[in-house]
SEGUVEX-582025 format. One record per atom (N, C-alpha, C): x, y, z; residue in one letter; atom name; residue number from 1. Coordinates in Angstrom, 2 decimals. Each point is the difference from the previous one (the first is absolute). Layout:
N
R      c1      c2      c3 code site pos
R       X       Y       Z    A   CA NUM
...
//
This chain:
207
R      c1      c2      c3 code site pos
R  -23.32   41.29  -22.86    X    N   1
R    1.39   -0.27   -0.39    X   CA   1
R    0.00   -1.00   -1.15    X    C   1
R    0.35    0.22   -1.16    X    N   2
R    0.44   -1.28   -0.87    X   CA   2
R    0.74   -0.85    0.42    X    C   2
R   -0.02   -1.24   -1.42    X    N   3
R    0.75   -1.00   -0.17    X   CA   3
R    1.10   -0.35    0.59    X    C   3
R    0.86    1.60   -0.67    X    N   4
R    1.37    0.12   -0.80    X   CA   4
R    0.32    0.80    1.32    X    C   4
R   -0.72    0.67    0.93    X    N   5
R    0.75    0.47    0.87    X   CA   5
R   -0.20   -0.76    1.57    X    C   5
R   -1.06   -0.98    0.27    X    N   6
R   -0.09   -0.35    1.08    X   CA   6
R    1.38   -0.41    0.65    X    C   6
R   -0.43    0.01    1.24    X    N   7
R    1.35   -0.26    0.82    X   CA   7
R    0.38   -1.91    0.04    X    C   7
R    0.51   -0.65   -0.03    X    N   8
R    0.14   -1.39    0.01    X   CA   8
R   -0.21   -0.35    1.44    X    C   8
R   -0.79   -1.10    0.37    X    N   9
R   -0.23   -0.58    1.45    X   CA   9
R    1.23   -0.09    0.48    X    C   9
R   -0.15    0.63    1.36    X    N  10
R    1.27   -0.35    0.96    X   CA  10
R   -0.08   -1.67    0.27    X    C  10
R    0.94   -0.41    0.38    X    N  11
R    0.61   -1.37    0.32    X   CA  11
R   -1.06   -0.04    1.26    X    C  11
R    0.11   -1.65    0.99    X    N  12
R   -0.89   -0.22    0.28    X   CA  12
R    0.61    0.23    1.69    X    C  12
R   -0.59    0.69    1.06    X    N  13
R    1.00    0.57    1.10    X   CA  13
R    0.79   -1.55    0.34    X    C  13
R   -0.04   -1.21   -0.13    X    N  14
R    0.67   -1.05    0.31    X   CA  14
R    1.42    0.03   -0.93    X    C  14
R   -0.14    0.84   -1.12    X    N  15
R    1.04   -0.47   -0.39    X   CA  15
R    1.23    1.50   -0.12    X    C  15
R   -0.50    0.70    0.51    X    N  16
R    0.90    1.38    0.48    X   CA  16
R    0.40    0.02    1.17    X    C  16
R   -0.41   -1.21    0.98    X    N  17
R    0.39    0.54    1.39    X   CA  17
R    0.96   -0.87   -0.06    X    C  17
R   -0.03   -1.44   -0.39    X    N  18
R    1.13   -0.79   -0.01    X   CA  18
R    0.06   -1.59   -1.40    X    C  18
R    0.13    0.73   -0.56    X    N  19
R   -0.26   -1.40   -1.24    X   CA  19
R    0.47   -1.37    0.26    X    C  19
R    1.30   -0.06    0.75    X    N  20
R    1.03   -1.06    0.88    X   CA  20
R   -1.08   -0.88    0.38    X    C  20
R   -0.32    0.76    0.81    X    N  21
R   -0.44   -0.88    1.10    X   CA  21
R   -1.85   -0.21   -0.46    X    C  21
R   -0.80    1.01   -0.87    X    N  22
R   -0.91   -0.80   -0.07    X   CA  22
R   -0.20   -0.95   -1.28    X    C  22
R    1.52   -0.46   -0.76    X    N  23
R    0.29   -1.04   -0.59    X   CA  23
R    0.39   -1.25    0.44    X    C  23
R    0.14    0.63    1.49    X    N  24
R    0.73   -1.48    0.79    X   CA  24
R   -1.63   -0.47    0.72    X    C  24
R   -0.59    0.96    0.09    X    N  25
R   -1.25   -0.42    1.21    X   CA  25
R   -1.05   -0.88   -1.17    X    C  25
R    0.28    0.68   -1.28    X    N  26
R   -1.09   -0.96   -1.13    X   CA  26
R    0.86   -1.48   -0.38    X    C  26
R    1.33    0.16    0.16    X    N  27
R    0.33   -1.44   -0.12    X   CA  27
R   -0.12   -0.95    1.03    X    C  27
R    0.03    0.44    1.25    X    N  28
R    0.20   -0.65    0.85    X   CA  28
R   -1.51   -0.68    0.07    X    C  28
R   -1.25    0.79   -0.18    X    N  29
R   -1.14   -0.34    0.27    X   CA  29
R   -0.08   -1.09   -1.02    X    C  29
R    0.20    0.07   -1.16    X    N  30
R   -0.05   -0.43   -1.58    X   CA  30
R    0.37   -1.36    0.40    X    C  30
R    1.32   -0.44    0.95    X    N  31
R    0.61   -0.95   -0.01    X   CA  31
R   -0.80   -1.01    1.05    X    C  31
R   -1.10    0.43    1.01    X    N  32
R   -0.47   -0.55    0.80    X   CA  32
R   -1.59   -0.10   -0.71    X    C  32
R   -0.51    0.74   -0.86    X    N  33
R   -1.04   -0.46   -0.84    X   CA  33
R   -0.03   -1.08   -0.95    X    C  33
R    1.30    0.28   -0.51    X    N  34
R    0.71   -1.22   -0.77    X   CA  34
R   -0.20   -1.22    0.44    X    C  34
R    1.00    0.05    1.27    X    N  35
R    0.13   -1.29    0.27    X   CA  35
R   -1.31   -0.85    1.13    X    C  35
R   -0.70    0.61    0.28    X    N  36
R   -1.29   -0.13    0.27    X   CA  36
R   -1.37   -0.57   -0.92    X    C  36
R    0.36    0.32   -1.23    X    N  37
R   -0.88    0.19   -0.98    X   CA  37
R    0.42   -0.50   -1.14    X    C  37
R    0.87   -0.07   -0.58    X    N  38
R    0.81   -0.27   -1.37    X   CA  38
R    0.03    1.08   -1.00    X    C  38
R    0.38   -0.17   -1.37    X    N  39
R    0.29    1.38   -0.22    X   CA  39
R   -1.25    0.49   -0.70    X    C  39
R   -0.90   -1.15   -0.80    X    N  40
R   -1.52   -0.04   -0.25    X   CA  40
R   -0.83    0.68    0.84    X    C  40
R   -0.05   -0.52    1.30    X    N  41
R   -1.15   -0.04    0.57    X   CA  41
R    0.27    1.63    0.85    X    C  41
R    1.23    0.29    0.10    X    N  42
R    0.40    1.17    1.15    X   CA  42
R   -0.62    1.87   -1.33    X    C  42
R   -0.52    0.83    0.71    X    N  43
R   -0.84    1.15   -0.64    X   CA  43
R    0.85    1.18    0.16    X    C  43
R    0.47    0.71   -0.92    X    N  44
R    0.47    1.66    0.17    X   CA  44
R   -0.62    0.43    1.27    X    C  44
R   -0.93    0.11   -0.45    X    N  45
R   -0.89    1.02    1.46    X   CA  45
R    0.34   -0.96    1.62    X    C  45
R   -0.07   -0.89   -0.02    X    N  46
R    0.29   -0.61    1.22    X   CA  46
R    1.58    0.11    0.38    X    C  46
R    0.70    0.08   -0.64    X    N  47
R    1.65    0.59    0.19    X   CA  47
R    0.26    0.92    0.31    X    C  47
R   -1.13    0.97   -0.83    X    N  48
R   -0.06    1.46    0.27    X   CA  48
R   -0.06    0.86    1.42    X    C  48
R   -1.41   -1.23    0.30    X    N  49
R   -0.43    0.35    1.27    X   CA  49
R    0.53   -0.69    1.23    X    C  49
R    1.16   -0.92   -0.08    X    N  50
R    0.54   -0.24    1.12    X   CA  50
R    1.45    0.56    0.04    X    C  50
R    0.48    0.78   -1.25    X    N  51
R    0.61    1.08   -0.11    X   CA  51
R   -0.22    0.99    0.88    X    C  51
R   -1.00    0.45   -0.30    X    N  52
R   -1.20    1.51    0.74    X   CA  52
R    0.65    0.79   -1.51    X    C  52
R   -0.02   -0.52   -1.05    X    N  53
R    0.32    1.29   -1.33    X   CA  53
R   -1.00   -0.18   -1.06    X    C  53
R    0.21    1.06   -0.84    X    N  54
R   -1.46   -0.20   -0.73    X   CA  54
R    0.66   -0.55   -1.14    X    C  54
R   -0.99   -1.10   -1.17    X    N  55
R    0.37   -0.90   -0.13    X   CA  55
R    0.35    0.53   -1.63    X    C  55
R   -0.20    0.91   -0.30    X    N  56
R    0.77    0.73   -1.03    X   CA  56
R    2.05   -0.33   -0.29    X    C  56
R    0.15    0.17    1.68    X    N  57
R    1.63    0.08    0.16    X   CA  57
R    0.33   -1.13   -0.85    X    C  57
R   -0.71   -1.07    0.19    X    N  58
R    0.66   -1.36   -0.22    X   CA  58
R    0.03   -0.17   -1.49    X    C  58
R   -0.50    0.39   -0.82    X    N  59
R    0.18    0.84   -1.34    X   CA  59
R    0.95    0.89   -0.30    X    C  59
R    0.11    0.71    0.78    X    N  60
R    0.93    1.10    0.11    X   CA  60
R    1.65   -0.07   -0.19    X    C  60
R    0.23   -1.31    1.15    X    N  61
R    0.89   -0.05    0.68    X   CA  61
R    0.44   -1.45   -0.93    X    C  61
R   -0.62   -0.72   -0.09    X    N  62
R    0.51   -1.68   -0.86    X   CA  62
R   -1.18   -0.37   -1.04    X    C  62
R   -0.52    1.00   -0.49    X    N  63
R   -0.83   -0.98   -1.35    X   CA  63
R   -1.32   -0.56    0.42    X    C  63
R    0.26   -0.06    0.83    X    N  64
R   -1.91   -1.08    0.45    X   CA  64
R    0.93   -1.60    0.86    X    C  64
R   -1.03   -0.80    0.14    X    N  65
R   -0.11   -0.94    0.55    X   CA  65
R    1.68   -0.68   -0.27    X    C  65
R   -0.10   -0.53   -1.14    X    N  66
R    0.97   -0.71   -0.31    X   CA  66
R    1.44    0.67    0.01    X    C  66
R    0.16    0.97   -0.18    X    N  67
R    1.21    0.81    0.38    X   CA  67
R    0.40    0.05    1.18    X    C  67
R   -0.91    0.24    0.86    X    N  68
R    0.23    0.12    1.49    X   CA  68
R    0.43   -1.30    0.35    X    C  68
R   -0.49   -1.49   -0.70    X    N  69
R    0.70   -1.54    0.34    X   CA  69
R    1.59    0.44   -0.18    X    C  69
R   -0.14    0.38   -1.16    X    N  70
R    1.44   -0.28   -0.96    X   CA  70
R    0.73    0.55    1.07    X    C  70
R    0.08    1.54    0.45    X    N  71
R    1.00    0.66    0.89    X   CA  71
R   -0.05   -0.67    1.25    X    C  71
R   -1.13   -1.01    0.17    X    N  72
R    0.62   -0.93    1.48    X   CA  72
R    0.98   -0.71   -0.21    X    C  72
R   -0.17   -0.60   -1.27    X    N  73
R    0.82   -1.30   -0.64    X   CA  73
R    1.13    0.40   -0.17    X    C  73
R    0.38    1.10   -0.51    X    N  74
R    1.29    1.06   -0.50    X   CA  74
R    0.51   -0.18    1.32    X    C  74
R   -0.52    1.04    1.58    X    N  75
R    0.13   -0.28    1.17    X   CA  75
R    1.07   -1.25    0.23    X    C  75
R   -1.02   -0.84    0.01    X    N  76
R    0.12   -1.10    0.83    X   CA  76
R    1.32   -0.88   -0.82    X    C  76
R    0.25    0.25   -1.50    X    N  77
R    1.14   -0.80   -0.48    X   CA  77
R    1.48    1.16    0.27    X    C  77
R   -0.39    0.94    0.38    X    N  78
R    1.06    1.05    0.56    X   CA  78
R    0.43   -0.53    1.24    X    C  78
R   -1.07   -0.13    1.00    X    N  79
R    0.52   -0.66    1.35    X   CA  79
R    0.69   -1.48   -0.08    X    C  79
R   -0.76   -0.78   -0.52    X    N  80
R    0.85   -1.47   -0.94    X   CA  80
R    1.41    0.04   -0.46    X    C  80
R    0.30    1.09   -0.67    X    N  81
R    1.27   -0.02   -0.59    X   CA  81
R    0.75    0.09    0.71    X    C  81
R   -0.17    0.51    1.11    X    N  82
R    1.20    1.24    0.98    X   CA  82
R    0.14   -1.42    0.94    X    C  82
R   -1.10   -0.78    0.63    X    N  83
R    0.08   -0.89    1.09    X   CA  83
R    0.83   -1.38   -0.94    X    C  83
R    0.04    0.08   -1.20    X    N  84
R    0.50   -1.60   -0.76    X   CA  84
R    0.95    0.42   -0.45    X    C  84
R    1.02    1.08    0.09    X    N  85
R    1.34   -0.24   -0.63    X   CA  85
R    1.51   -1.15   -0.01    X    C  85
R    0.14   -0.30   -0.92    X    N  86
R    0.78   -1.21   -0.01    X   CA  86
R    1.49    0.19    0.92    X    C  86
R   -0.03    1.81    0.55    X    N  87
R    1.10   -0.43    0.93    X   CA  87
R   -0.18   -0.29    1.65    X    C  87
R   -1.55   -0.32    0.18    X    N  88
R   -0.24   -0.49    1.26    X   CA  88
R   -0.38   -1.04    0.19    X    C  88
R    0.07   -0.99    0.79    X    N  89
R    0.55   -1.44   -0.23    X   CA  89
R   -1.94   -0.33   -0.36    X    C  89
R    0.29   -1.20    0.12    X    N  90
R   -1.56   -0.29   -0.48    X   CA  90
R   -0.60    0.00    1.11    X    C  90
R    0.79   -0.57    1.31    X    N  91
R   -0.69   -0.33    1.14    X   CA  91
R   -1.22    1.52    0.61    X    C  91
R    1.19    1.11   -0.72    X    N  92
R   -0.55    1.32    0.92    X   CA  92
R   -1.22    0.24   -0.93    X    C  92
R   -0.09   -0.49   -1.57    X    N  93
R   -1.14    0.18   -0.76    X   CA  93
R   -1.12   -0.50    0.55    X    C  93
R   -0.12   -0.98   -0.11    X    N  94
R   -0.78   -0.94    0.23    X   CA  94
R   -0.85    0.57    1.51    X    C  94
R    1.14    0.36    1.08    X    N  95
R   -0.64    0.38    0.98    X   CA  95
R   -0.84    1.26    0.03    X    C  95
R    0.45    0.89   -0.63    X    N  96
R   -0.38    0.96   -0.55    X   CA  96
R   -1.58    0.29   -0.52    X    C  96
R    0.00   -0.68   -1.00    X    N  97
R   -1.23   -0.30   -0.24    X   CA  97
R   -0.60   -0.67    0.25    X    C  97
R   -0.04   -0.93    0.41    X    N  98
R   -0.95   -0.83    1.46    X   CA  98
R   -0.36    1.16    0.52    X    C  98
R    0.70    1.10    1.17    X    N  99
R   -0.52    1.13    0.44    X   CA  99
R   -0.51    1.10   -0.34    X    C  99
R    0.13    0.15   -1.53    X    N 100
R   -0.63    1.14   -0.40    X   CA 100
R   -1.73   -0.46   -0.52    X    C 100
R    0.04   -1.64   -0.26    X    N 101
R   -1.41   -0.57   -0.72    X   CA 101
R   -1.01    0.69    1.26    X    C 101
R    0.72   -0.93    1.54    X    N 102
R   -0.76    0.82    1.26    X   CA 102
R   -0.18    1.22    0.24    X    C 102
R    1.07    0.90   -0.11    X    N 103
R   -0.32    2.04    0.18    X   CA 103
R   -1.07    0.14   -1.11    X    C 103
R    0.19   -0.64   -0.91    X    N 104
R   -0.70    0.79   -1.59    X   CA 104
R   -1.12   -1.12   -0.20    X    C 104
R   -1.12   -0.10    1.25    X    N 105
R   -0.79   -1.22   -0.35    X   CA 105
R   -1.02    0.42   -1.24    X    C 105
R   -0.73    1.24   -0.13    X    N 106
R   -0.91    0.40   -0.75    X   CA 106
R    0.32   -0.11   -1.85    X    C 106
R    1.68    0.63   -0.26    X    N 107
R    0.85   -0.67   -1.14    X   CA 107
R   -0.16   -1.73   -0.24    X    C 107
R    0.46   -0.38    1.17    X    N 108
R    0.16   -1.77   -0.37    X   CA 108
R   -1.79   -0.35   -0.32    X    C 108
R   -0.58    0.84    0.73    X    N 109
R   -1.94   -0.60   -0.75    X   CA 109
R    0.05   -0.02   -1.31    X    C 109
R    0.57    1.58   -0.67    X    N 110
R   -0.56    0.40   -0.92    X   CA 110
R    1.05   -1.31   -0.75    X    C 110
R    0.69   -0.12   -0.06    X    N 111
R    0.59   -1.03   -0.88    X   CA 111
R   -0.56   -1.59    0.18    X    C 111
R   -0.24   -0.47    1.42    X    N 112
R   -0.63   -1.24   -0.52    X   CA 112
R   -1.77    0.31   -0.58    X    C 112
R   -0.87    0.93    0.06    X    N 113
R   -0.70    0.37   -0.80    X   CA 113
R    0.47   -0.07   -1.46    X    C 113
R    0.78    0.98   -0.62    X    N 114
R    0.40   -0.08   -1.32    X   CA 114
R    0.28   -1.29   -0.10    X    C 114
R    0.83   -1.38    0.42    X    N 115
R    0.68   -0.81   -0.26    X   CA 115
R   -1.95   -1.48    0.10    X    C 115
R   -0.64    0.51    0.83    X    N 116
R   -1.28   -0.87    0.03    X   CA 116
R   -0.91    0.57   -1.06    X    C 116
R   -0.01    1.17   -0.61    X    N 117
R   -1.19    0.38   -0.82    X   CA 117
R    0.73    0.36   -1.40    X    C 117
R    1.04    0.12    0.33    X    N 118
R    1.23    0.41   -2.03    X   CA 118
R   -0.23    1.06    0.00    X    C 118
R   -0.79    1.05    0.88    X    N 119
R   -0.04    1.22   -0.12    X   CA 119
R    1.17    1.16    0.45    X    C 119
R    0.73    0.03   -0.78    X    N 120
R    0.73    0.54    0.26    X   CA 120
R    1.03    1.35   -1.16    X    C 120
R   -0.48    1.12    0.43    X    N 121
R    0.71    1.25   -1.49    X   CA 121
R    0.87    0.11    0.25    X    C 121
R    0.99   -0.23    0.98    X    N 122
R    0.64   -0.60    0.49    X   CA 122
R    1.45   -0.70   -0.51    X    C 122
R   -0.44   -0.58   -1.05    X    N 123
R    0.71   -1.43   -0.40    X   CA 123
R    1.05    0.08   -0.57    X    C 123
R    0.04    1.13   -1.17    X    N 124
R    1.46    0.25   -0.92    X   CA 124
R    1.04    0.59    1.03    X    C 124
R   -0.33    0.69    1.22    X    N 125
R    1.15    0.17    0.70    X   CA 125
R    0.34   -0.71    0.81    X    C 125
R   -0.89   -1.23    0.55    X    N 126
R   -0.08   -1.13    1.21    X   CA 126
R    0.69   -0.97   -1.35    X    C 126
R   -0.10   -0.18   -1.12    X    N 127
R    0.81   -1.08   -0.55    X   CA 127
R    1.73    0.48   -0.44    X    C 127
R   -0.10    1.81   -0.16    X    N 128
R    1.25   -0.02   -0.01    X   CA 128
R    1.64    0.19    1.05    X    C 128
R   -1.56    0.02    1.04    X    N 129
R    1.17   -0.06    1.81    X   CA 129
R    0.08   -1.43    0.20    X    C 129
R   -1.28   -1.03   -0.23    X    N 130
R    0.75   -1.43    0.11    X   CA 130
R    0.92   -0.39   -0.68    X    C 130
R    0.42    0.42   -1.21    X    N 131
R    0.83   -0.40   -1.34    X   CA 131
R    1.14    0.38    0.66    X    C 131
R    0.43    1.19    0.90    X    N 132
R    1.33    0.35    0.59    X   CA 132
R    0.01   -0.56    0.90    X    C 132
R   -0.88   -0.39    0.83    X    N 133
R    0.20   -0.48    1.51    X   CA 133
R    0.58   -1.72   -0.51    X    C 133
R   -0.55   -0.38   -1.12    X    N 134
R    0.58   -1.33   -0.26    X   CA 134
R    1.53   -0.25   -0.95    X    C 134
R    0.22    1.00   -0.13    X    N 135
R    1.43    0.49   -0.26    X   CA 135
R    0.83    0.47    1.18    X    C 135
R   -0.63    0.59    1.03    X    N 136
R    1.02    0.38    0.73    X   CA 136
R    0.01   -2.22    0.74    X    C 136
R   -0.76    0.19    0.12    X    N 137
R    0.15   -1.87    0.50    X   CA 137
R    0.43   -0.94   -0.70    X    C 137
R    0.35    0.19   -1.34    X    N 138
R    1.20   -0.05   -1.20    X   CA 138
R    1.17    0.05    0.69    X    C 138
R    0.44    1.13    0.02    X    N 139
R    0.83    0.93    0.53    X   CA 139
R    0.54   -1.10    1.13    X    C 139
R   -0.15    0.15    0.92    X    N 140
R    0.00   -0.62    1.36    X   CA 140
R    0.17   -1.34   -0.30    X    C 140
R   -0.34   -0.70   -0.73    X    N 141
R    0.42   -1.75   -0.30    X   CA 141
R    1.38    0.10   -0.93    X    C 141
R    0.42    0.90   -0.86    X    N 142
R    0.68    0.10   -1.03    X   CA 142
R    1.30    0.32    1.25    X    C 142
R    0.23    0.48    1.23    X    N 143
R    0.75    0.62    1.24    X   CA 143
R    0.04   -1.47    0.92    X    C 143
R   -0.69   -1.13   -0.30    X    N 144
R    0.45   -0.98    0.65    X   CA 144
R   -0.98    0.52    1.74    X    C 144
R   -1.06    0.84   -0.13    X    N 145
R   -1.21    0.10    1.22    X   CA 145
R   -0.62   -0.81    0.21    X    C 145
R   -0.75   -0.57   -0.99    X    N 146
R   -0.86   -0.72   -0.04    X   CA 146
R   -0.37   -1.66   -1.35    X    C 146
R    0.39   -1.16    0.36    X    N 147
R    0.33   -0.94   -0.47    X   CA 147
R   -0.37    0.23   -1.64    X    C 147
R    0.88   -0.61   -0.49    X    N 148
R    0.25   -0.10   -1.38    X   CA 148
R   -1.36   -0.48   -1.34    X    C 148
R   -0.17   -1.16    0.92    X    N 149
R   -1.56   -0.87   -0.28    X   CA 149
R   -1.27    0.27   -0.04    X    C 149
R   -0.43    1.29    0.46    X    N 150
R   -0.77    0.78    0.47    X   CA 150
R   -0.55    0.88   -0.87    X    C 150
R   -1.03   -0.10   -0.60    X    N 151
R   -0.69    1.21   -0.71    X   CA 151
R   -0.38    1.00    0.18    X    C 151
R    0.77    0.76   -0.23    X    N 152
R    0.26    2.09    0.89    X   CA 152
R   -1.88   -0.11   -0.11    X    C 152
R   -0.64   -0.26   -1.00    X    N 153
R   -1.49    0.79    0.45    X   CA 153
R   -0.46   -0.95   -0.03    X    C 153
R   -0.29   -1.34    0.83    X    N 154
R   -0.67   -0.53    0.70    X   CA 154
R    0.25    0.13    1.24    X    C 154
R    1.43    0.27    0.72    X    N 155
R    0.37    0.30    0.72    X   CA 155
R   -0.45    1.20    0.61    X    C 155
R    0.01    1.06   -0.62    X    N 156
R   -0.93    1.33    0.28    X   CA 156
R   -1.36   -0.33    0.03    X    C 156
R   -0.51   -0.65   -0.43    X    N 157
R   -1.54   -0.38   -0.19    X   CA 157
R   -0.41   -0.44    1.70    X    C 157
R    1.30   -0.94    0.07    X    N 158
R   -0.72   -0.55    1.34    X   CA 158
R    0.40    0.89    1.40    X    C 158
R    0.81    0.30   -0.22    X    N 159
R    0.99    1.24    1.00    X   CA 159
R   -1.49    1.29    0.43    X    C 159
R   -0.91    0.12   -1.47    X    N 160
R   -0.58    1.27    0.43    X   CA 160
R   -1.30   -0.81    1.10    X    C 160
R   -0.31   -1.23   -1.09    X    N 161
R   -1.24   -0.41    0.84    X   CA 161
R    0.27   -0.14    1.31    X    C 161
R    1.16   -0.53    0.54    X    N 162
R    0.55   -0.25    1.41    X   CA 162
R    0.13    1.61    0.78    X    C 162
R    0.32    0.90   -0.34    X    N 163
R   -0.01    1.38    0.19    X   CA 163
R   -1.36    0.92    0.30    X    C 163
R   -1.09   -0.29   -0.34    X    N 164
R   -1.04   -0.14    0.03    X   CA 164
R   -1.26   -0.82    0.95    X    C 164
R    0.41   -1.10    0.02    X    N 165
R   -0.32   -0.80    0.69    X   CA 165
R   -0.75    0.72    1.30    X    C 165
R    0.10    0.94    0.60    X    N 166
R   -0.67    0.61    1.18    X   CA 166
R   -1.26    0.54   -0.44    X    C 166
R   -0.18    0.49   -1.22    X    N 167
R   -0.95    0.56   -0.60    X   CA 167
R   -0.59   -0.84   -0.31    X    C 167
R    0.26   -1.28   -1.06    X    N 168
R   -0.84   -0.49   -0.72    X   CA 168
R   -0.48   -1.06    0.01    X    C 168
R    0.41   -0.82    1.55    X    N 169
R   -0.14   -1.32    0.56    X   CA 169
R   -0.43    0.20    1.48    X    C 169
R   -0.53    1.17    0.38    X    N 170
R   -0.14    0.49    1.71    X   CA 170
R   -0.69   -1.13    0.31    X    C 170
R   -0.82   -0.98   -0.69    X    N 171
R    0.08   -1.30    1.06    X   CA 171
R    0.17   -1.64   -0.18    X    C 171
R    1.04    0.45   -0.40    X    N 172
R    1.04   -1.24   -0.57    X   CA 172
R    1.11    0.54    1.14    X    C 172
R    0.06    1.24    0.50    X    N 173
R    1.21    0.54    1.00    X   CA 173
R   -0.58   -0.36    1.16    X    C 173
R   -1.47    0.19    0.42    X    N 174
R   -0.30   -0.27    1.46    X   CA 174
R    0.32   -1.56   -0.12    X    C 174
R   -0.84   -0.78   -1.04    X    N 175
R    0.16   -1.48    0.07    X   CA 175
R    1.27   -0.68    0.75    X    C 175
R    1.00    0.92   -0.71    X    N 176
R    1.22   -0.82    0.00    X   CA 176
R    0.58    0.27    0.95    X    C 176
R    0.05    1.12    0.35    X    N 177
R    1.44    0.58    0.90    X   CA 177
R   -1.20    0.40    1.28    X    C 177
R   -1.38    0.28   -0.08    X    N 178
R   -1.00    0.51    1.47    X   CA 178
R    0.41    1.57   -0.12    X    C 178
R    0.03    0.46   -0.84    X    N 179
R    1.08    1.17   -0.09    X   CA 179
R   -1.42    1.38   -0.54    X    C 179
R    0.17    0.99    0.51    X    N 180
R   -1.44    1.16   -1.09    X   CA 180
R    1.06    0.44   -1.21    X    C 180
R   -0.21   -0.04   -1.11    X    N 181
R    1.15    0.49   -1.21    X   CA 181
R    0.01    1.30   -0.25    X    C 181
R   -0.60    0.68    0.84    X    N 182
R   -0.19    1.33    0.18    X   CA 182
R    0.66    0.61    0.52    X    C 182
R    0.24   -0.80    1.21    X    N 183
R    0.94    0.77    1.36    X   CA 183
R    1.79    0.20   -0.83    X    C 183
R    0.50    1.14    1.19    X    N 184
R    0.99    0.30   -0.87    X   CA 184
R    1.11   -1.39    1.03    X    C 184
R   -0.77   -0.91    1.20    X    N 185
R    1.29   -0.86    0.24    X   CA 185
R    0.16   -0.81   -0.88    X    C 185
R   -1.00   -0.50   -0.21    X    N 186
R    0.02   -1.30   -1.57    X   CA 186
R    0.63    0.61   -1.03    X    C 186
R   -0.01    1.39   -0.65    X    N 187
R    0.04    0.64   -1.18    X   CA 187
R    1.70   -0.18    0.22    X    C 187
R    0.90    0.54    1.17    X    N 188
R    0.70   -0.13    0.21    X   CA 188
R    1.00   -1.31    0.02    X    C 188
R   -0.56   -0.96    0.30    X    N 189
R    0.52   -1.07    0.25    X   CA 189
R    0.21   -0.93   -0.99    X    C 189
R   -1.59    0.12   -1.08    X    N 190
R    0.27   -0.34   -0.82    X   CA 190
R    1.06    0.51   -1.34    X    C 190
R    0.25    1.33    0.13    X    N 191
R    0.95    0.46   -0.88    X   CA 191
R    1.31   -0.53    0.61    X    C 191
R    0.20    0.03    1.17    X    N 192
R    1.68   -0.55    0.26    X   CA 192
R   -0.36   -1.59   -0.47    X    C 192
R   -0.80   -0.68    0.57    X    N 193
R    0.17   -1.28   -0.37    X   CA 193
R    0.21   -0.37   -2.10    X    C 193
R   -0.90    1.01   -0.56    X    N 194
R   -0.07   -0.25   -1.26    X   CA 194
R    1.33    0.16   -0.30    X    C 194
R    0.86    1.18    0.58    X    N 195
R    0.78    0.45   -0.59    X   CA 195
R    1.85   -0.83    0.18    X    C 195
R   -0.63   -1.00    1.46    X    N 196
R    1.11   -1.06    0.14    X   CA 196
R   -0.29   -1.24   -1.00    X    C 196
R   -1.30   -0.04   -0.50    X    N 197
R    0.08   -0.93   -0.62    X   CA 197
R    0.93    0.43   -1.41    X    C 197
R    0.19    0.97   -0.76    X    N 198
R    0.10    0.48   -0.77    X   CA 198
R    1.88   -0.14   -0.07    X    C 198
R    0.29    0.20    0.89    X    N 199
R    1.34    0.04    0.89    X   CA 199
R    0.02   -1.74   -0.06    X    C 199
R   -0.52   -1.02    0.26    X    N 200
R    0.49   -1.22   -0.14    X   CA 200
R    0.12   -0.10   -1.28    X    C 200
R   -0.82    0.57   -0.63    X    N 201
R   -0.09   -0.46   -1.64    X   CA 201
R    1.59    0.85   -0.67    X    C 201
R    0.17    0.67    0.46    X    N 202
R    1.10    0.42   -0.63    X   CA 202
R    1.40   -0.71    0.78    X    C 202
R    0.39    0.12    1.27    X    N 203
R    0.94   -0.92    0.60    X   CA 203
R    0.05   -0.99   -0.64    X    C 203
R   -0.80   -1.21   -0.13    X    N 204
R   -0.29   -0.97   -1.08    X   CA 204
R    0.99    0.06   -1.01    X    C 204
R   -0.40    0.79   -0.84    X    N 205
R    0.44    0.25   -1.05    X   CA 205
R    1.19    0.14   -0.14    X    C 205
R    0.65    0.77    1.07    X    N 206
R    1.79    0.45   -0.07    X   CA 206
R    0.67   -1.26    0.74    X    C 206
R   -0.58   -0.70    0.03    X    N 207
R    0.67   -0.96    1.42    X   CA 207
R    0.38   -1.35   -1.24    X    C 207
//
């Protein structure tokens, strides 16, 4: 058979039986290699294979390595947006993500990785979701939410580290409170408590 008439390779059976889902099974793996590993040190083929797909897809499907970050990052500032809208009070934000840092522990790695090594491809869309998130916290002081005196993004600065805090201090949490920062009663408790504090800070303010 020639060139000009061969037949073109069929697609790869992973991606005819369900493309959905074995785009969700390479991110999902991607995101726990990630954050395990950083974005340096973590390998195509090892994503691949805790995928169970051959490691072609990941080419296929996002570009290689760094694409597959980016569409976590894309991800993950999609879920961000929807949980921080400026018409839910801050208290429910705040709580919010306190609980999602805990559901989405393998995400919160991959970011204090990027944030300990600068590695991060990451960055032009992680700097242009902080740039809104510190506008919508604009927003919210300019509404008389949150005190006048207050620097919308230092304020966010410290809001995330406190939000976090289960992840990135697990024993600065036993120290203090005797507490595992793992468990979902602490994870819990600490989001209502963060999130009353958040609630004094604004009462404060209107009072």
């Amino acid at each position: 058979m020639s060139e000009t008439t061969r037949r073109p390779r069929r697609a790869p059976a992973e991606k005819q039986r369900d493309p959905e889902r074995t785009k969700r099974k390479i991110l999902d793996a991607a995101k726990v290699e990630f954050g395990a590993k950083g974005f340096a040190a973590a390998r195509v083929s090892d994503i691949a294979d805790r995928a169970g797909v051959n490691k072609q897809l990941i080419s296929y499907y996002f570009g290689g390595k760094e694409g597959l970050y980016q569409e976590l990052a894309v991800q993950w500032h999609h879920t961000g947006s929807q949980m921080s809208t400026t018409d839910q009070p801050l208290t429910d934000v705040i709580r919010q993500f306190t609980l999602n840092t805990a559901d989405d522990r393998d995400w919160g790695r991959v970011m204090v990785w990027a944030n300990m090594s600068g590695e991060n491809p990451g960055s032009v869309q992680e700097a242009e979701f902080m740039r809104s998130q510190v506008e919508q916290m604009r927003e919210r002081q300019q509404r008389g939410e949150i005190p006048a005196d207050l620097d919308p993004a230092y304020l966010l600065l410290a809001l995330i580290n406190a939000a976090s805090a289960s992840l990135t201090v697990p024993l600065l949490v036993r120290h203090i409170t005797g507490e595992d920062a793992a468990s979902p009663e602490f994870i819990q408790k600490y989001a209502d408590e963060l999130a009353k504090l958040v609630g004094h800070l604004i009462r404060a303010n209107r009072d």
